[in-house]
C-alpha positions in Angstrom: -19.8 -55.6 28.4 -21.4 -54.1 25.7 -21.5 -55.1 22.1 -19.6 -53.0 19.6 -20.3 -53.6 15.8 -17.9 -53.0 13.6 -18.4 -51.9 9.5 -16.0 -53.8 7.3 -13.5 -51.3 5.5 -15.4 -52.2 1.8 -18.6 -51.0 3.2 -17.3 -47.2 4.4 -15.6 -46.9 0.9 -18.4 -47.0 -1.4 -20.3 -43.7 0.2 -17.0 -42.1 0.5 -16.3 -42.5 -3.3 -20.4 -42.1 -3.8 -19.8 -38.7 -2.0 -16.6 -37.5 -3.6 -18.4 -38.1 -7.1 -21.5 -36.3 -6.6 -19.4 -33.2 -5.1 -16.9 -33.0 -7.9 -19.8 -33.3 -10.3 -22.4 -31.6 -8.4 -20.5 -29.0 -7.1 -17.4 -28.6 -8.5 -18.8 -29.0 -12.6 -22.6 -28.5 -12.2 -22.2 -25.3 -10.4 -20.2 -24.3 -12.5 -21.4 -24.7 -15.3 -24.8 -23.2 -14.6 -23.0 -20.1 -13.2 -21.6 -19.0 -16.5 -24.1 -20.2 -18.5 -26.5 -17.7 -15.8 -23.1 -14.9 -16.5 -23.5 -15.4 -20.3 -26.8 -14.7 -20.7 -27.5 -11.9 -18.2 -24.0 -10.1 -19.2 -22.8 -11.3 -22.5 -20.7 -8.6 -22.8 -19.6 -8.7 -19.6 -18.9 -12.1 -19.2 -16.5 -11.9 -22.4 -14.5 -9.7 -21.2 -16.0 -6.1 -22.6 -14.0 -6.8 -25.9 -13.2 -4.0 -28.5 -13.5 -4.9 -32.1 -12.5 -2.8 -35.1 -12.4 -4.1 -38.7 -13.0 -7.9 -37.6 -10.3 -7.9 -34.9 -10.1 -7.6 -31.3 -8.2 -4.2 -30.1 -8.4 -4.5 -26.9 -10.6 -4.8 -23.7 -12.6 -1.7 -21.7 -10.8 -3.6 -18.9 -7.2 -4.0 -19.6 -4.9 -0.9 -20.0 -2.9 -0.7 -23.3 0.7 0.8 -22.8 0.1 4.0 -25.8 3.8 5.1 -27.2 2.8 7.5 -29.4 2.7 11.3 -28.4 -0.6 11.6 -30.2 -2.0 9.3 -27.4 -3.4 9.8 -24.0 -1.3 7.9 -21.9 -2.4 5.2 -18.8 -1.0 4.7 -15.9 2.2 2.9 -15.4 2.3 -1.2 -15.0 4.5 -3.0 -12.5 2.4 -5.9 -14.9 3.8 -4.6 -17.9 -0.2 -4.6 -19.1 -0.4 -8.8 -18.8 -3.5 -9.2 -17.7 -2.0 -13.2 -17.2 0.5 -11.3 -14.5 -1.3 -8.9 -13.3 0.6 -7.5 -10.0 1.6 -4.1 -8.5 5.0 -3.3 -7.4 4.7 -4.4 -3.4 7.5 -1.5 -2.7 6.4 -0.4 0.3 6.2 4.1 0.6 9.6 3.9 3.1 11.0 2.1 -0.2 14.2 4.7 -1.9 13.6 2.3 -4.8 9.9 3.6 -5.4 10.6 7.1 -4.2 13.1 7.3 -6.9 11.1 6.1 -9.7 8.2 8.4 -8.8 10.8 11.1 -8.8 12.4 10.0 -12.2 8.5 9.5 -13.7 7.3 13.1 -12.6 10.1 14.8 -13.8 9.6 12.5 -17.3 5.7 13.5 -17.4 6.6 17.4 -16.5 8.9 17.5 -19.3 6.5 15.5 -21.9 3.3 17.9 -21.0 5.6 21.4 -20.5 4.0 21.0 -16.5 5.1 22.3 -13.5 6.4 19.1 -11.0 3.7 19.7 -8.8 0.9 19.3 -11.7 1.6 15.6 -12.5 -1.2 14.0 -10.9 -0.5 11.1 -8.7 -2.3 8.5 -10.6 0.0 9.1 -13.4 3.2 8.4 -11.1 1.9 5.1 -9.3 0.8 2.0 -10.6 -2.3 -0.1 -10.0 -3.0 -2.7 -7.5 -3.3 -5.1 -10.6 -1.3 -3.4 -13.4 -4.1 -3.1 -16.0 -6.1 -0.4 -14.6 -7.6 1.1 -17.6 -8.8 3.9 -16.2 -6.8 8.1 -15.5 -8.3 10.5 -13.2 -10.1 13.5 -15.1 -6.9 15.6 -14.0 -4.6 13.4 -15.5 -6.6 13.4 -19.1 -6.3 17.3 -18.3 -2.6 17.6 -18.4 -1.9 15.5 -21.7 -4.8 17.6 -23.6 -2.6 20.2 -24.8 0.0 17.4 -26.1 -2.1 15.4 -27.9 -4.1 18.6 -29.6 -0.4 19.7 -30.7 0.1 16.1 -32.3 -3.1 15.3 -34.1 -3.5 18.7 -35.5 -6.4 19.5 -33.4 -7.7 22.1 -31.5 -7.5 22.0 -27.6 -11.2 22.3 -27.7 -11.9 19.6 -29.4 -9.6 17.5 -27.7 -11.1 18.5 -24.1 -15.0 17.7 -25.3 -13.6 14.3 -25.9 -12.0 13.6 -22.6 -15.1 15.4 -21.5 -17.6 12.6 -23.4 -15.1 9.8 -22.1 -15.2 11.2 -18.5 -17.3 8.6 -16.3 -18.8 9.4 -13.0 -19.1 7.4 -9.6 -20.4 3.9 -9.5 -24.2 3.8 -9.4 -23.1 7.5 -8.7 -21.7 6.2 -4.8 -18.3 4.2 -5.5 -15.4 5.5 -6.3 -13.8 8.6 -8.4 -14.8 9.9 -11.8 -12.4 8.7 -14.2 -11.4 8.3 -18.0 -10.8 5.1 -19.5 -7.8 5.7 -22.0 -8.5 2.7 -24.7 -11.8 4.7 -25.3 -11.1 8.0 -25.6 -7.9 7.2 -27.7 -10.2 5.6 -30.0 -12.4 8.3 -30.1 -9.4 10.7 -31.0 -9.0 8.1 -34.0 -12.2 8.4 -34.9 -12.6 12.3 -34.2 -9.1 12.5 -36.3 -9.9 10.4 -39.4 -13.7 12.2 -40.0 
């Protein structure tokens, strides 16, 4: 027969609790803490959120698309989010969907009309929406189309408008990643700028 020793309940509580402390303060605020304090001072910027100020306020962030009403305006890409970053979501409608098929049709045939295009001109970035329904960011192609409309607006010349979008145009990531793209908060605030000189 051998002789089994049994721990009293009170003495397998106290390193239970001991252990539940140190991870939710060791781990849980401690880590934490030292990560964004290591965020914060390696990417300020960053870490904030790449805010926009102008005259003392926040406009916006390089991050978060802006919906931009005004035909003076380059325009983003459509939100299924309507641009809350606090709901960010796309549409889930799957391609086989009629519903999405019809409001790709209904939106190219709005673009077409807006920029004097040809259906098969409206690029596709401009008919679908993000993954997360704040992408900031048009393709160079559909900056291209809304040129002519915006020049027409602000009084300027195509030109001018085009070695904006040009300026605003950014390449791949770490020249690898990705597509070359525009970010439209930017480059409408450039046209602000550009406008008001």
């Amino acid at each position: 027969m051998t002789n089994q020793t049994t721990m009293p309940q009170g003495n397998l509580l106290r390193p239970a609790c001991v252990l539940a402390l140190i991870s939710l303060l060791g781990f849980g605020l401690s880590y934490s803490l030292l990560a964004t304090g290591i965020g914060n001072g390696l990417f300020p910027e960053q870490a904030n959120g790449n805010l926009i100020e102008g005259n003392g306020t926040v406009i916006g962030s390089e991050w978060v698309a802006q919906p931009f009403t005004s035909p003076g305006y380059f325009q983003a890409r459509a939100s299924a989010a309507s641009y809350d970053p606090m709901a960010m979501a796309g549409s889930n409608q799957a391609r086989s969907n009629p519903a999405l098929r019809q409001r790709i049709d209904e939106q190219r045939a709005a673009i077409a009309a807006r920029e004097g295009v040809e259906l098969g001109a409206v690029p596709g970035d401009l008919l679908t929406q993000s993954g997360g329904g704040i992408d900031p960011h048009i393709s160079p192609e559909a900056a291209q189309i809304q040129v002519a409309r915006v020049a027409r607006e602000r009084g300027m010349s195509p030109g001018e408008v085009q070695t904006l979008v040009g300026a605003y145009t950014e390449g791949q990531q770490w020249g690898l990643f990705g597509e070359p793209r525009v970010n439209v908060l930017l480059l409408n605030l450039a046209l602000d700028e550009a406008h008001n000189r």
